[in-house]
C-alpha positions in Angstrom: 0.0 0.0 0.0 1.3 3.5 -1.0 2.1 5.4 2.2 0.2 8.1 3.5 -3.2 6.1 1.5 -4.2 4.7 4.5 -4.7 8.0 6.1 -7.6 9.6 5.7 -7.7 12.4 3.8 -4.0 12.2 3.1 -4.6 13.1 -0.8 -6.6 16.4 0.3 -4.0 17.0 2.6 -1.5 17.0 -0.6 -3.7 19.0 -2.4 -4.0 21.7 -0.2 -0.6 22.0 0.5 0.5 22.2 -2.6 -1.8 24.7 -3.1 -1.2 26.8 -0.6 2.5 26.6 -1.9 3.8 24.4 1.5 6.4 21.6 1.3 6.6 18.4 3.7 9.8 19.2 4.7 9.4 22.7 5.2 10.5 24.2 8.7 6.8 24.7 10.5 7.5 28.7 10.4 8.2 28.8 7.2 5.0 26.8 6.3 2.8 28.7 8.7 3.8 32.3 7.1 3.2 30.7 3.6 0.0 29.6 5.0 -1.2 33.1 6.0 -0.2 34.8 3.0 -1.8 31.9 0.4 -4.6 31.0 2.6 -6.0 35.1 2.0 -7.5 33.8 -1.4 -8.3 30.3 -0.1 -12.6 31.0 0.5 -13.3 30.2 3.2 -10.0 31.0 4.7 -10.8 29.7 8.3 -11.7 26.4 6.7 -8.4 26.4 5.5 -7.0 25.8 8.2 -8.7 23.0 9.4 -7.1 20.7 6.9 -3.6 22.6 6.2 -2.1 20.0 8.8 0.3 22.7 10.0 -0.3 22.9 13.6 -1.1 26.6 15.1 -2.5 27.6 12.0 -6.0 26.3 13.2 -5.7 27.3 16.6 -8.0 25.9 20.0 -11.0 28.3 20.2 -11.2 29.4 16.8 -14.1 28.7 14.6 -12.7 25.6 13.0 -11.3 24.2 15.6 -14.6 24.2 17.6 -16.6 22.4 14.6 -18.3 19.0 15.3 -16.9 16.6 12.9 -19.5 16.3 10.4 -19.8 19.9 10.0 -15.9 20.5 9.3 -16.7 17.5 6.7 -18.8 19.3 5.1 -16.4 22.8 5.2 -13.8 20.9 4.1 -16.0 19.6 0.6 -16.8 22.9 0.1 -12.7 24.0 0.7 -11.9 21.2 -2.2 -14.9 22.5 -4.5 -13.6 26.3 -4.3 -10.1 25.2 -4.8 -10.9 23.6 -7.8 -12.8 25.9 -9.4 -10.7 28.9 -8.4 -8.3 28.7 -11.6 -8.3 31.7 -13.9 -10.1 30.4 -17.0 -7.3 31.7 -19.1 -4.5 29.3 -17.1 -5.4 25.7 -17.2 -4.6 23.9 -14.3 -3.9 20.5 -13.5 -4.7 18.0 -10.7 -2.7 14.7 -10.7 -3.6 12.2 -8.1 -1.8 8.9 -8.5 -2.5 5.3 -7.3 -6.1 6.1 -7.0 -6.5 2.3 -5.9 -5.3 2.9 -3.3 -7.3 6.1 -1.9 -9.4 5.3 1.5 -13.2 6.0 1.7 -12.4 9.5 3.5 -10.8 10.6 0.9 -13.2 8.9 -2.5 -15.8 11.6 -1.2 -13.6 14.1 -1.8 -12.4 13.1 -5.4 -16.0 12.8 -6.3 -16.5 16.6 -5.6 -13.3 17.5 -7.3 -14.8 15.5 -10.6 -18.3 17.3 -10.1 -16.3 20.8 -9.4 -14.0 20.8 -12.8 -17.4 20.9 -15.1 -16.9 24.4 -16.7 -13.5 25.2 -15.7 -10.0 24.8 -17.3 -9.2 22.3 -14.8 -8.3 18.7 -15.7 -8.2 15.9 -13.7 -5.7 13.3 -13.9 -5.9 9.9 -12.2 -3.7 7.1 -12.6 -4.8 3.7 -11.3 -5.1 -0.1 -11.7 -7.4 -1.3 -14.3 -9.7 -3.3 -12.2 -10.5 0.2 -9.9 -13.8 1.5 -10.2 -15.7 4.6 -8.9 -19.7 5.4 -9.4 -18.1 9.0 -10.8 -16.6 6.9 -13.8 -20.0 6.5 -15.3 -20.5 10.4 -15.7 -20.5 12.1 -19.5 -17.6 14.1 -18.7 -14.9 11.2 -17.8 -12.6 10.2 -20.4 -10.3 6.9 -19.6 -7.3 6.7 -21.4 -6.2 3.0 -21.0 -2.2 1.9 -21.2 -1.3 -1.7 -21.8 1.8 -3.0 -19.8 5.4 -2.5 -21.1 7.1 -5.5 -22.7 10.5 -6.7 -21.4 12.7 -4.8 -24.0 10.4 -1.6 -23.5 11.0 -1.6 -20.0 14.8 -2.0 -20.1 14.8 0.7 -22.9 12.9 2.7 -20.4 15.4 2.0 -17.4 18.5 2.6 -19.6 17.2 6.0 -21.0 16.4 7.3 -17.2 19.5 5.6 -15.9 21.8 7.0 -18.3 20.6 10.6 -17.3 22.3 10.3 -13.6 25.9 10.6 -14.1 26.7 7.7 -11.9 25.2 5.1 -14.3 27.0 6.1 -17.4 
């Protein structure tokens, strides 16, 4: 199992983040003043914060921190709705999420409002996944499934040697 899948919400987490312009392995200042400043033209912003997973940016006693569960649910569907449908129309944007196999029910929620959300908007989304995954949003008008047979032997070691012969070490 990819790591992180098992988490729930752990792809929303990823997709706020990189959003909101913060790394994993950014120093937690850093990421909180990169939250402020990016989370301005994040609607809602307190809602924002909920998910950001950067602790002190959703602080005890503010408004999403007091939320019962199914209500910050509900926030945070709306949160992944706006985001999606914030991009300029002239700027298409992009939204890869990979091994969707492997996503956990949290998290399918979530990826069925993205697919709803991109209807009229310059916004693709892009899932890779295993061939025998399924989803009820795969039945809508506006998916498109692009299907990739497996390599062969002598493809994949043309691949390896091509990526391999990029890293000076393995020339």
């Amino acid at each position: 199992m990819a790591h992180g899948y098992a988490t729930p919400y752990h792809p929303i987490l990823e997709l706020l983040r990189d959003y909101l312009g913060i790394k994993a392995a950014q120093p937690l200042d850093e990421a909180r003043v990169r939250w402020r400043r990016r989370s301005q033209a994040c609607p809602p912003r307190r809602y924002a914060a909920a998910a950001s997973g950067i602790p002190g940016s959703d602080r005890p006693g503010s408004p999403g921190a007091r939320l019962d569960p199914a209500v910050r649910k509900v926030r945070l569907i709306e949160l992944v709705r706006n985001i999606v449908r914030s991009g300029r129309r002239e700027q298409p944007t992009v939204v890869l999420v990979e091994d969707l196999h492997w996503i956990d029910a949290a998290s399918a929620e979530f990826v069925e409002t993205m697919v709803d959300a991109v209807i009229g908007t310059t916004t693709l989304l892009l899932f890779n996944f295993r061939h025998d995954h399924a989803a009820p949003w795969m039945q809508r008008t506006h998916y498109r499934q692009i299907s990739l047979s497996s390599l062969n032997r002598t493809e994949v070691n043309d691949l390896l040697h091509n990526l391999l012969a990029r890293i000076p070490r393995w020339r």
